[in-house]
Backbone bond lengths (Angstrom), bond angles and torsions (degrees), N, CA, C in turn:
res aa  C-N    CA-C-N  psi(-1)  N-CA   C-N-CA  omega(-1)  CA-C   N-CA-C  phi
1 X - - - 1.468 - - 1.518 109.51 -
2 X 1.379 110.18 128.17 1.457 115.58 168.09 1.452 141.91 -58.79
3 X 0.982 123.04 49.06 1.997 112.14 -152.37 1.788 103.34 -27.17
4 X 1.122 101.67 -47.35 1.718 99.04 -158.05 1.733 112.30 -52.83
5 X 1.260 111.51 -4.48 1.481 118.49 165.69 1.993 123.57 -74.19
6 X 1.435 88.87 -18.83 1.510 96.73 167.89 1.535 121.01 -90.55
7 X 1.180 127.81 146.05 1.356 125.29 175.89 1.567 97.54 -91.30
8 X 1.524 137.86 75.75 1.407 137.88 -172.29 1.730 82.59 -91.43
9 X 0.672 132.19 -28.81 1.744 122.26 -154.66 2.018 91.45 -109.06
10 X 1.579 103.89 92.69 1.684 116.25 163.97 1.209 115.32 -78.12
11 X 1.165 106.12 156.95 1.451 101.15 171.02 1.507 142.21 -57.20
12 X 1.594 92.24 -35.14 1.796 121.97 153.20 2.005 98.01 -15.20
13 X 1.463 81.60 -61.14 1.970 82.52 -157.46 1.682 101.12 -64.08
14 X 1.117 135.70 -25.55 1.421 131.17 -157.64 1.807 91.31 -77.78
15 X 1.704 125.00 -29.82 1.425 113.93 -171.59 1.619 94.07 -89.38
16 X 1.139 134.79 -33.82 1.278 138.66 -172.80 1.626 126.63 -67.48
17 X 1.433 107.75 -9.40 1.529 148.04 173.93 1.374 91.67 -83.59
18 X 1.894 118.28 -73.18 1.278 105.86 -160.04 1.561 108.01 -76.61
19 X 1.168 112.19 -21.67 2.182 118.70 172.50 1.890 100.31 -47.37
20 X 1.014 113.68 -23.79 1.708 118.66 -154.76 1.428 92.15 -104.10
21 X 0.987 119.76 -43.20 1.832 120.95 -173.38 1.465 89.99 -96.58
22 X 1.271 158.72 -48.47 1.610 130.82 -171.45 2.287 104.89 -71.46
23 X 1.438 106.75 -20.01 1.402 111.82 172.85 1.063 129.94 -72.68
24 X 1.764 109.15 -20.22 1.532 99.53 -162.97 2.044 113.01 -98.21
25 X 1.085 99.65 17.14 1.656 95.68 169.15 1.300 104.54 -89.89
26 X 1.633 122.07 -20.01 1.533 124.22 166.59 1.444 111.98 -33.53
27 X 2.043 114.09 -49.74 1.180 120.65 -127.45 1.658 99.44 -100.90
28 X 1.798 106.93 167.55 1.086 112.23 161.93 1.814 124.18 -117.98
29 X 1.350 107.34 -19.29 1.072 138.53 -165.78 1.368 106.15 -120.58
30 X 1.752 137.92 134.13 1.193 137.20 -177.75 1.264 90.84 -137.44
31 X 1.598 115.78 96.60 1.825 110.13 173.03 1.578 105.40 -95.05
32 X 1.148 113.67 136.08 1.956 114.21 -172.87 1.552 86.95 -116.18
33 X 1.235 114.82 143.41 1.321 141.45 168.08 1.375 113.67 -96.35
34 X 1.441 128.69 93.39 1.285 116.67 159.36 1.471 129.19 -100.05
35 X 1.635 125.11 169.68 1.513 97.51 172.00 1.631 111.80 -88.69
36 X 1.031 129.34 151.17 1.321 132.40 153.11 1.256 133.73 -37.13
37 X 1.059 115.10 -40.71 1.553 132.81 167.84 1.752 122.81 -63.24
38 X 1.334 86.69 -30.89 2.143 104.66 178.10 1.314 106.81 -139.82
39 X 1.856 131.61 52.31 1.254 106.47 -173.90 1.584 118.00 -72.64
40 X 1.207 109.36 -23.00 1.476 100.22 -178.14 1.800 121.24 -79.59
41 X 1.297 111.64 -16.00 1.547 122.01 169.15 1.407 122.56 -111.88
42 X 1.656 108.03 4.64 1.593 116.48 116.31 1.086 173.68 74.09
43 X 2.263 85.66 -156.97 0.840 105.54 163.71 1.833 129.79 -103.04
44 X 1.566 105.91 139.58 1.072 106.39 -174.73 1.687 115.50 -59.94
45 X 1.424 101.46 141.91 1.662 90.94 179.76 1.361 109.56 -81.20
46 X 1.424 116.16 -40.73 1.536 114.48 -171.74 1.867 115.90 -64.32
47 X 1.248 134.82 5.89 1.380 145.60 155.51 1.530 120.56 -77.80
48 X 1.740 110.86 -18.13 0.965 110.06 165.58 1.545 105.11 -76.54
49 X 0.803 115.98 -25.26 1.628 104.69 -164.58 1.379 86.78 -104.31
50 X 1.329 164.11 -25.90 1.036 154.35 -159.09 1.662 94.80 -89.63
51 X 1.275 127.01 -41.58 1.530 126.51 -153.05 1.762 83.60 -96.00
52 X 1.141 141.18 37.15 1.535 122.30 -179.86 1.434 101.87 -107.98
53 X 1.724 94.01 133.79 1.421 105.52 -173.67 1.547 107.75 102.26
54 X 1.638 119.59 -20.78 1.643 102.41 169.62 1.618 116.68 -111.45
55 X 0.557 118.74 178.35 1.786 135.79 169.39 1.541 111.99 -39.10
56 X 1.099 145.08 98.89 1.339 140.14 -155.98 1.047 97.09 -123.95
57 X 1.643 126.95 133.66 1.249 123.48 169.82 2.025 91.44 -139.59
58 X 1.492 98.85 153.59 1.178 95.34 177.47 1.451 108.39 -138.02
59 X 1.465 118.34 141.29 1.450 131.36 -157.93 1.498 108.54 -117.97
60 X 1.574 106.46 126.66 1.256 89.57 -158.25 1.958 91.33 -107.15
61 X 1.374 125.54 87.58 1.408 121.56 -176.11 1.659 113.09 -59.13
62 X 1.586 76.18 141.69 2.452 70.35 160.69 1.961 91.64 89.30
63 X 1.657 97.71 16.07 1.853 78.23 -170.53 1.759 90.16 -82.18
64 X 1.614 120.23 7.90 1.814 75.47 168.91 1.628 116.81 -109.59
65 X 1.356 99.91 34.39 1.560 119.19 154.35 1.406 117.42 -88.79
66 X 1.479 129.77 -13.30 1.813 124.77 160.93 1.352 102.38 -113.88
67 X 1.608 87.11 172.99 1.473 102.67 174.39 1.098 113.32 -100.04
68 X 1.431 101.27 143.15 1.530 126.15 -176.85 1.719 127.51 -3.60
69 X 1.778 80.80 -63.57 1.774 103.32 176.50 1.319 122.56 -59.49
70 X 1.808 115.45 -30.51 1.544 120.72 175.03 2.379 102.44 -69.88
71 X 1.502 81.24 -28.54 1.786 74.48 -179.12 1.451 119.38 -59.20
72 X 1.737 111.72 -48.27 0.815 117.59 167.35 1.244 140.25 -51.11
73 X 1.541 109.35 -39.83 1.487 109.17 -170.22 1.671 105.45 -80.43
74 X 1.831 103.17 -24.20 2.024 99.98 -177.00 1.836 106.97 -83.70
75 X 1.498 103.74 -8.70 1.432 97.46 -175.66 1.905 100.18 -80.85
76 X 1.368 125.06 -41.86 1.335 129.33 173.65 1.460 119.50 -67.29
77 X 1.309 118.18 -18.12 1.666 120.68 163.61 1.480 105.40 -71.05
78 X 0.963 110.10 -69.19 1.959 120.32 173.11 1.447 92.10 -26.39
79 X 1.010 131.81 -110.05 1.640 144.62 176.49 1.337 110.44 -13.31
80 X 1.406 128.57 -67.44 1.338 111.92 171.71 1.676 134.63 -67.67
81 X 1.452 100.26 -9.55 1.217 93.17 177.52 1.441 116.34 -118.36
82 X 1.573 102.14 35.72 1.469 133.24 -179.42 1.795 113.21 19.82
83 X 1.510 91.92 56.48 1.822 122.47 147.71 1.358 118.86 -48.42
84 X 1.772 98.19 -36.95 1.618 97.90 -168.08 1.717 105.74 -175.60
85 X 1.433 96.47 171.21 1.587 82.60 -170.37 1.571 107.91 -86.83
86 X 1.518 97.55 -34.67 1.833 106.94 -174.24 1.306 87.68 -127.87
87 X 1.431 100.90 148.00 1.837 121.05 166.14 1.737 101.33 -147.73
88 X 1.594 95.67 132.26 1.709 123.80 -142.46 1.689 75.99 -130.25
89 X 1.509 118.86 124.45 1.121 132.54 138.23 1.752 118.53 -74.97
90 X 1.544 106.61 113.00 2.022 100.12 166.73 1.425 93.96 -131.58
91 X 1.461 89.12 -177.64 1.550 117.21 167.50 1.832 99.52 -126.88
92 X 1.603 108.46 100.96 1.460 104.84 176.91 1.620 109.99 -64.45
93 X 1.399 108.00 -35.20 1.368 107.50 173.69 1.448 124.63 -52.02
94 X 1.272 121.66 -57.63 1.670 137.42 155.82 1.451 126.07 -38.49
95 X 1.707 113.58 -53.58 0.813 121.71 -161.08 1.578 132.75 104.03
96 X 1.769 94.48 -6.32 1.700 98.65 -163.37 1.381 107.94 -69.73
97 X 1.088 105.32 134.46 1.632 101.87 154.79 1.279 121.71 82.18
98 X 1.774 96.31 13.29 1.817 113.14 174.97 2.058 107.46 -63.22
99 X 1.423 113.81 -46.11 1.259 123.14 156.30 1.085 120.24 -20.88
100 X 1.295 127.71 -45.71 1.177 115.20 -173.76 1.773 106.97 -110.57
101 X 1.112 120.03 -18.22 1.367 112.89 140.91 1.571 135.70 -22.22
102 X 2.272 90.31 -58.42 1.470 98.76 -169.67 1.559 111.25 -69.35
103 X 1.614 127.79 -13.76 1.644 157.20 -175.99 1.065 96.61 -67.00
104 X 1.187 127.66 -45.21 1.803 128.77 -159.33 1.579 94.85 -93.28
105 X 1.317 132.22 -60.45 1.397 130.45 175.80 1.477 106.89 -44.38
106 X 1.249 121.06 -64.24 1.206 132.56 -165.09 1.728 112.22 -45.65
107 X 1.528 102.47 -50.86 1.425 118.79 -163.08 1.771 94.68 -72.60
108 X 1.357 120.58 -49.56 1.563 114.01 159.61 1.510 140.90 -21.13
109 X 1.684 78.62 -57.67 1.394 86.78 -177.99 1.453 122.21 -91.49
110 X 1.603 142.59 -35.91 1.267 125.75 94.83 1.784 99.01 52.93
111 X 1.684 95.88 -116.72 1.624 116.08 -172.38 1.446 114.09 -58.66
112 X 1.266 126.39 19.42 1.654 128.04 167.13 1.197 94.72 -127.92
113 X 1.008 124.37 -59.60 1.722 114.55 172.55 2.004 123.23 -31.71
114 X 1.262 92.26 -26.01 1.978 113.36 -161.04 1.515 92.52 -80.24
115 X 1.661 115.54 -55.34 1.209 132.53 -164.45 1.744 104.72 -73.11
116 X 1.685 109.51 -46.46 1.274 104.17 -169.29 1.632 109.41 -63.16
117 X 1.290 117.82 -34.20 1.309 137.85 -151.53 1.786 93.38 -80.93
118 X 1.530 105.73 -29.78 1.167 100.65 -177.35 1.718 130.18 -89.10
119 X 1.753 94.24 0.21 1.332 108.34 161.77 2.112 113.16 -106.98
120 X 1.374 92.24 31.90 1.597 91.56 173.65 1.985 129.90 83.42
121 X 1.430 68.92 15.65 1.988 92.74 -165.78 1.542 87.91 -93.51
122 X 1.076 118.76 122.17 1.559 125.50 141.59 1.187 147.13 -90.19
123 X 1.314 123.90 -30.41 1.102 152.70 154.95 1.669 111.06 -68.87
124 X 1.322 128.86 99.60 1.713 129.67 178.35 1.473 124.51 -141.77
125 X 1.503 94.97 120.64 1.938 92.94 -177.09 1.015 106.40 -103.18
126 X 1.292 119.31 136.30 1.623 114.20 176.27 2.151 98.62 -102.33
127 X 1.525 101.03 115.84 1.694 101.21 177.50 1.671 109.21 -94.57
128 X 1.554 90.98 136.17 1.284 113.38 176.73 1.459 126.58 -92.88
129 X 0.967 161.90 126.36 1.595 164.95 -156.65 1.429 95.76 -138.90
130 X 1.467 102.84 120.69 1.484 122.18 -179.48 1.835 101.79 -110.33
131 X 1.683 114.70 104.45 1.732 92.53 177.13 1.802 88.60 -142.61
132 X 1.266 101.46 168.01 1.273 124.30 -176.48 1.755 111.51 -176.21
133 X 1.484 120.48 -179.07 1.348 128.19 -168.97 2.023 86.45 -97.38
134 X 1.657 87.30 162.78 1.726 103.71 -160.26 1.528 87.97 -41.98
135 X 1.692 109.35 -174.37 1.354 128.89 157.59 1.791 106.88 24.90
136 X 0.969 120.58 78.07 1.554 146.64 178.15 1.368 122.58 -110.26
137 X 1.569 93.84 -57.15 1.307 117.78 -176.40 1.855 113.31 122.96
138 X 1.460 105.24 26.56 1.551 87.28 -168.38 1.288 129.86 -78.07
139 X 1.692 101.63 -34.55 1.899 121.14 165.74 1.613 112.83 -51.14
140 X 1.379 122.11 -30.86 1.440 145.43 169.16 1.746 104.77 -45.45
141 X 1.647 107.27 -70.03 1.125 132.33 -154.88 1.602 107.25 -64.25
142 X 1.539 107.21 -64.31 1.524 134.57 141.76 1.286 94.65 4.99
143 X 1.449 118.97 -95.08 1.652 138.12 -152.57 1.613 103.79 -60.68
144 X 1.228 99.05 -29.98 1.924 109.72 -176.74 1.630 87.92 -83.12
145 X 0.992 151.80 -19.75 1.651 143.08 -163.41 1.388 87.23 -104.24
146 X 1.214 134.09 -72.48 1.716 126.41 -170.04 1.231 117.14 -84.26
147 X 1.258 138.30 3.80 1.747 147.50 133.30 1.460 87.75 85.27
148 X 1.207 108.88 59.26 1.975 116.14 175.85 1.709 94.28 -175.10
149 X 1.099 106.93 158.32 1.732 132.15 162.30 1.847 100.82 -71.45
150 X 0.771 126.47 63.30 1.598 134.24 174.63 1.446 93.43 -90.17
151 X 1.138 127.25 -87.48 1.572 120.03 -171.75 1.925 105.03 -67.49
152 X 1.254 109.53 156.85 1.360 125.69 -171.25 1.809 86.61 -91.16
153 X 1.407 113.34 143.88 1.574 125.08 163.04 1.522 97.87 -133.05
154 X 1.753 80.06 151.41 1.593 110.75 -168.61 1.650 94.27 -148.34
155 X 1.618 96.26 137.06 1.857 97.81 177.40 1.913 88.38 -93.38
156 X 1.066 137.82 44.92 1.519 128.21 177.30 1.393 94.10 -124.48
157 X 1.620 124.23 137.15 1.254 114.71 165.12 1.743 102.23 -76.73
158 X 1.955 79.91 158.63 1.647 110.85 -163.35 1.740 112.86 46.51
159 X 1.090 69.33 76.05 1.851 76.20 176.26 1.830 105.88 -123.14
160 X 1.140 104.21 -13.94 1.602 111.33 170.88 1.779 98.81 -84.28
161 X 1.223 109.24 122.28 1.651 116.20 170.62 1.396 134.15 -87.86
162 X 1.053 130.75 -5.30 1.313 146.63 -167.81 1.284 122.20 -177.32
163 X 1.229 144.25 -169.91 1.155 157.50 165.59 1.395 111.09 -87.53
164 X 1.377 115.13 128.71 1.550 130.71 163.41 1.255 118.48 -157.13
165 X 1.806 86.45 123.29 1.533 107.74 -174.41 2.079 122.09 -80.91
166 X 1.053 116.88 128.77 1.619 113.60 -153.92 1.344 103.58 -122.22
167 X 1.267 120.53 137.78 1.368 116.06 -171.50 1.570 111.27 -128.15
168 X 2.271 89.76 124.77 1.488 84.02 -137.44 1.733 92.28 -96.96
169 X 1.709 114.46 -1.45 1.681 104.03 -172.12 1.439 79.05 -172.43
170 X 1.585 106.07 167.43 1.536 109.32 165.28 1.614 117.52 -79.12
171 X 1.562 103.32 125.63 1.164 131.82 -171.31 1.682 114.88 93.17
172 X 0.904 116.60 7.77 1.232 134.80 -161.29 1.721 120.92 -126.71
173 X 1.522 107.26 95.01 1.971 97.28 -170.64 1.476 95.27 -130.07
174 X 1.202 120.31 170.01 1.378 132.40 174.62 1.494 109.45 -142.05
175 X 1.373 110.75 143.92 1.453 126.96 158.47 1.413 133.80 -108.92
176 X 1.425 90.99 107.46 1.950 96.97 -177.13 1.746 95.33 -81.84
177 X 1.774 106.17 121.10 1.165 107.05 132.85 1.668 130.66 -89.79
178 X 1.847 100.91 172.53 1.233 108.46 140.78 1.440 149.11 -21.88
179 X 1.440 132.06 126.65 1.500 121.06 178.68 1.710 94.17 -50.69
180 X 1.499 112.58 161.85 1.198 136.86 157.81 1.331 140.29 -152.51
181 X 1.761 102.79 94.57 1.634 85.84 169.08 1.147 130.30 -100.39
182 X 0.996 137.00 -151.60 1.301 148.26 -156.23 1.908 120.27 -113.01
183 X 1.487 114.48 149.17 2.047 101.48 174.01 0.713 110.65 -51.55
184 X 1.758 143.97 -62.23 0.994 148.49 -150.38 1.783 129.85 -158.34
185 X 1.225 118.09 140.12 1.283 130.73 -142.81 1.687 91.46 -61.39
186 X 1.600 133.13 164.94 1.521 101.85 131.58 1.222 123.57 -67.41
187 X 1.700 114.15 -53.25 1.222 108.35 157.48 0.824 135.50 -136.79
188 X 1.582 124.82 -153.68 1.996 112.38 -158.71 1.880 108.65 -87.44
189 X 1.638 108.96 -7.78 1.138 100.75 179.73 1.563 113.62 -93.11
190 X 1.719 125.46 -7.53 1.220 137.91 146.52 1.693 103.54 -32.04
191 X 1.068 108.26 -83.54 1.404 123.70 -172.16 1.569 106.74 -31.35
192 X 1.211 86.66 -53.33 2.005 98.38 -166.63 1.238 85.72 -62.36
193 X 1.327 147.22 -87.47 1.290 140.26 -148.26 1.448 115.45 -49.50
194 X 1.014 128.05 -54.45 1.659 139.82 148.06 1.476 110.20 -14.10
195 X 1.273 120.17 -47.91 1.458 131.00 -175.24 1.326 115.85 -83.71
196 X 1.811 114.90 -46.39 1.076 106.21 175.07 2.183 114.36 -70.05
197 X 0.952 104.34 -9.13 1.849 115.78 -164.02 1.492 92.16 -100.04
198 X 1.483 122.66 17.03 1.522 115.92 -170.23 1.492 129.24 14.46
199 X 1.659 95.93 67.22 1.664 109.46 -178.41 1.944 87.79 -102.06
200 X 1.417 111.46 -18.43 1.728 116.63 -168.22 1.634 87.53 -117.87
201 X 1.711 112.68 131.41 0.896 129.12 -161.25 1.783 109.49 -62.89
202 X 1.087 142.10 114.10 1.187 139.49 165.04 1.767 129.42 -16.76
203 X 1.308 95.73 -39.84 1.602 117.72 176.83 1.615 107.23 -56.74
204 X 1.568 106.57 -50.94 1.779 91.99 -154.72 1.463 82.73 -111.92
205 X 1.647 124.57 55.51 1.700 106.14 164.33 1.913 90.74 -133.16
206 X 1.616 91.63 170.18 0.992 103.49 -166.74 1.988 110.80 -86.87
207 X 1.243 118.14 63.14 1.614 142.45 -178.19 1.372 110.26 -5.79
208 X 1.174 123.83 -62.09 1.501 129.17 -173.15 1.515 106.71 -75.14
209 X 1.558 121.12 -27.65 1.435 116.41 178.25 1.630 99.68 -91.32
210 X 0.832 139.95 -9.27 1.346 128.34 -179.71 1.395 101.95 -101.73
211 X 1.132 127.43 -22.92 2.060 118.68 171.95 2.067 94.68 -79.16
212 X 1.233 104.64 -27.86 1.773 89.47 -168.98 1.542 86.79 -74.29
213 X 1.299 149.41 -49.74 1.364 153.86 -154.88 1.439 87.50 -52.47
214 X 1.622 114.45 -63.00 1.754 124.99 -167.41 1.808 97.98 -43.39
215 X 1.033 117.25 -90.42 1.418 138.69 149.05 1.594 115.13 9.09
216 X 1.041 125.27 -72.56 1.696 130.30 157.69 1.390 120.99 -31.65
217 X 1.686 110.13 -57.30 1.323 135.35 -168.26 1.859 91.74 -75.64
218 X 1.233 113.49 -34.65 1.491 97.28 165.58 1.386 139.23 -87.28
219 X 1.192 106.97 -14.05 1.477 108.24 175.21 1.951 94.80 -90.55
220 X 1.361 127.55 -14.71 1.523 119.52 -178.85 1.480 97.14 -78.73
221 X 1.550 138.90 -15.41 1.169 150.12 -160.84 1.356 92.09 -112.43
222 X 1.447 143.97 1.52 1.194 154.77 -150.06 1.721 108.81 -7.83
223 X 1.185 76.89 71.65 1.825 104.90 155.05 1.447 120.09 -116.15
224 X 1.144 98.60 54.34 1.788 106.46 -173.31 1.454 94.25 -93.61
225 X 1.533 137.76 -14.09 1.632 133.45 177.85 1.644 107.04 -78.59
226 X 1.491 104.96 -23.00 1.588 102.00 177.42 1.511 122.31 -93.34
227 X 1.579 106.47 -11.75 1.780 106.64 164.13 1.322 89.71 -64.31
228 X 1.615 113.21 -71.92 1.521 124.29 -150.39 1.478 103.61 -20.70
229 X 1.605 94.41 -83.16 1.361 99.66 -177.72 1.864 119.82 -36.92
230 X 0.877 104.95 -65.05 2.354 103.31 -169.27 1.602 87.13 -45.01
231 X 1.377 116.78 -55.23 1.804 105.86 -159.58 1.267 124.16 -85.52
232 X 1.540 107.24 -12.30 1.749 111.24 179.69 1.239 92.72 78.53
233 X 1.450 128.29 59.51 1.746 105.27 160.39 1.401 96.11 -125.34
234 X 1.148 127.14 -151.00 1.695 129.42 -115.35 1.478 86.62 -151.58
235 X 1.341 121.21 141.74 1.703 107.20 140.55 1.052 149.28 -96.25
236 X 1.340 106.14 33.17 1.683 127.49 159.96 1.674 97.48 -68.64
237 X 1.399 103.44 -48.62 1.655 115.46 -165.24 1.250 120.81 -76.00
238 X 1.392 106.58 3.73 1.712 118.68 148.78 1.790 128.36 -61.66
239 X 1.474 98.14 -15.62 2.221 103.83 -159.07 1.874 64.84 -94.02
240 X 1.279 143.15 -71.10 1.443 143.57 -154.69 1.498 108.90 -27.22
241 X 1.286 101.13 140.08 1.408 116.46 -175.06 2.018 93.65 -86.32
242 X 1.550 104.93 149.67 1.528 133.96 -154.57 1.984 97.11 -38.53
243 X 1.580 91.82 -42.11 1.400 84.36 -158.88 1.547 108.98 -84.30
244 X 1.229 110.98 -17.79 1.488 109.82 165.99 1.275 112.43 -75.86
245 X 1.246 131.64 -6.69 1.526 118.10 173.16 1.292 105.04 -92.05
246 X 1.315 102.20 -35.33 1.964 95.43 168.57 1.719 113.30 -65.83
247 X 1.088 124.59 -0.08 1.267 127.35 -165.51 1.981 85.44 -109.45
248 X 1.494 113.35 -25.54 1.829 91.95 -166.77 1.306 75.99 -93.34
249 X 1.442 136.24 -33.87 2.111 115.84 -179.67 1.061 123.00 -18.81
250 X 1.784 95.29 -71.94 1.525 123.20 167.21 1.102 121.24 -28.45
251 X 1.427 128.71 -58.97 1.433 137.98 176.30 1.483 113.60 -56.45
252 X 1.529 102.51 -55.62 1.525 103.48 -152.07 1.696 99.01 -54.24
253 X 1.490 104.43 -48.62 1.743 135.30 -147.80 1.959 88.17 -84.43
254 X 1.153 125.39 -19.04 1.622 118.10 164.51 1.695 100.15 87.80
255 X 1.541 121.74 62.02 1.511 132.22 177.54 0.763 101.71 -119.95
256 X 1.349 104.28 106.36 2.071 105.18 174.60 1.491 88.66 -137.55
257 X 1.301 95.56 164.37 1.702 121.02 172.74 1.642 93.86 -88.38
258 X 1.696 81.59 175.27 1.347 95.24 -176.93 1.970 127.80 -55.23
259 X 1.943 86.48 -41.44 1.437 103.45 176.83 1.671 107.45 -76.97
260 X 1.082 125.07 12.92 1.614 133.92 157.42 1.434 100.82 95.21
261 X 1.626 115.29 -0.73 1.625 102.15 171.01 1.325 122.73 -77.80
262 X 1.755 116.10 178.99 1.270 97.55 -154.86 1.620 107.12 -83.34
263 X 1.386 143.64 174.14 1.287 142.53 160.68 1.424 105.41 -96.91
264 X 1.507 100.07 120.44 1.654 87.21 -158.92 1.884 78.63 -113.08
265 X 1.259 109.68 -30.25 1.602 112.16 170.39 1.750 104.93 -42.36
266 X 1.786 110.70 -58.40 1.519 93.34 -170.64 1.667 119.98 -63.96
267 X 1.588 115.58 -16.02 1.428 116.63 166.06 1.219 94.59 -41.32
268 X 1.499 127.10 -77.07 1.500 140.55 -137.62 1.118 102.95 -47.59
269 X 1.741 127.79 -57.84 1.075 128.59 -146.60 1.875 77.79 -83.09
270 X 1.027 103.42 -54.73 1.985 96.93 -159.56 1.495 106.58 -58.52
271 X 1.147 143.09 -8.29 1.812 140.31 127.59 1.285 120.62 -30.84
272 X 1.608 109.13 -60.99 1.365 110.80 -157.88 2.059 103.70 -88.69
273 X 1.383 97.07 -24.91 1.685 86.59 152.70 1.077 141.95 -55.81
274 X 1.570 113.38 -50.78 0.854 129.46 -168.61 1.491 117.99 -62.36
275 X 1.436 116.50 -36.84 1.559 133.50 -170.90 1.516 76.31 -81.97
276 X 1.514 130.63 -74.25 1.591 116.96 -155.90 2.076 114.67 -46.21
277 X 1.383 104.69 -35.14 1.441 123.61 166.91 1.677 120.96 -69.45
278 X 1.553 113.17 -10.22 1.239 96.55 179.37 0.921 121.53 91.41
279 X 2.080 133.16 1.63 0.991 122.78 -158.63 1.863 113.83 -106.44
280 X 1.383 106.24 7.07 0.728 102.77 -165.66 1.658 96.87 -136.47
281 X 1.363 140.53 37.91 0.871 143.50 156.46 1.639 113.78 131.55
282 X 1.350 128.67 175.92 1.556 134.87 -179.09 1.359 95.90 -112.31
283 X 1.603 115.73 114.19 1.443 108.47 -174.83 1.471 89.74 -171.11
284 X 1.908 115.20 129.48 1.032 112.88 135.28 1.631 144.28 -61.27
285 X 1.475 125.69 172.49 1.310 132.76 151.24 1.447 131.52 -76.91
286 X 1.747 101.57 -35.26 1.567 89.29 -163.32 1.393 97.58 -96.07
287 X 1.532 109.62 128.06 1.841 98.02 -175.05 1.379 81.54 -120.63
């Protein structure tokens, strides 16, 4: 599949790029939101270079959608390949592991407070910048950090419109941006993963090729016993090429159109739920 056939990159993102680079001499703190499931396709590259020189911590949301061992091994890549200074596994949805979130802010701010105080400053805010790619979870995360509905959440990517700065304690503020991705993929399986993790809007992708992509990547992960089982198919219907297995879904699971053919579209979407829901196993993309 081609990404460059989608218009994923609006214009929205080209002012929301420059909102992030005229903001960040504000900042002290650069928290990036990635999902757990795709941290390395993600993460935006241009935040690396935008956040250099501040406090970088990177959050890996949605970790109680992988297993353990994928946390581990993307939290020690981050770190060694100095992505960031701290990387915090949560669930913004849950709540897990906001605690130790509030440890990492805290301990920051803390060590600017020590320094400012020690040039005669009494008065010290330490600013926070919350950014990541659309539908992440950051408006989510936000509301779990200031323990109120302050930022608006939306499960649609780019559903946050602007910048708003939130003030989460004294001395203490944060800035929710905008989703942001990027011009261009490195590569085309970036994209795909993005699509299947609905960070790229469902509407303008191509549905049936992005559940066979999901689908592939699971039987190469040889989890072909955990389709079987949710869809009732066969293991003959393992040798079938992507779209015929979305075509035996359809069948097995009873999706027909009106004129009694099969809905091989409602497979698509009921794949790519199901993995975004969890229903079909704990598994990253980026291996």
């Amino acid at each position: 599949m081609s990404m460059t056939k989608i218009n994923w990159y609006p214009g929205h993102m080209k002012k929301t790029k420059d909102l992030i680079k005229d903001n960040m001499q504000l900042i002290d703190i650069v928290l990036e939101v990635v999902d757990a499931r795709i941290p390395l396709s993600s993460k935006n590259p241009d935040i690396t270079v935008f956040a250099k020189n501040k406090k970088r911590v990177i959050v890996l949301n949605k970790s109680d959608l992988v297993d353990k061992k994928e946390l581990a091994y993307w939290k020690k890549y981050f770190k060694e390949n100095n992505f960031a200074d701290e990387v915090l596994e949560i669930s913004a949805e849950t709540g897990f592991n906001i605690k130790g979130l509030y440890s990492i802010i805290d301990k920051v701010s803390a060590e600017k407070k020590e320094k400012m105080m020690a040039k005669g400053l009494r008065k010290v805010n330490t600013r926070l910048m919350v950014v990541g790619i659309p539908n992440v979870g950051k408006s989510r995360l936000i509301n779990r950090i200031v323990g109120k509905n302050s930022a608006g959440v939306g499960n649609k990517p780019g559903f946050t419109k602007g910048k708003q700065w939130v003030r989460i304690k004294e001395g203490l503020e944060l800035l929710d941006m905008p989703g942001i991705l990027w011009p261009k993929f490195e590569s085309e399986e970036v994209g795909q993963n993005l699509a299947i993790t609905g960070a790229i809007r469902d509407e303008i992708l191509p549905i049936e090729e992005i559940a066979g992509i999901l689908i592939s990547k699971m039987i190469r992960y040889e989890m072909w016993d955990v389709l079987k089982e949710r869809y009732k198919l066969l293991d003959e219907d393992k040798s079938e090429i992507m779209g015929e297995i979305l075509e035996k879904i359809a069948l097995r699971c009873k999706m027909f159109n009106k004129g009694e053919s099969l809905n091989v579209q409602q497979a698509a979407y009921t794949v790519l739920r199901d993995y975004r829901g969890c229903r079909i196993g704990k598994f990253g993309l980026d291996r």
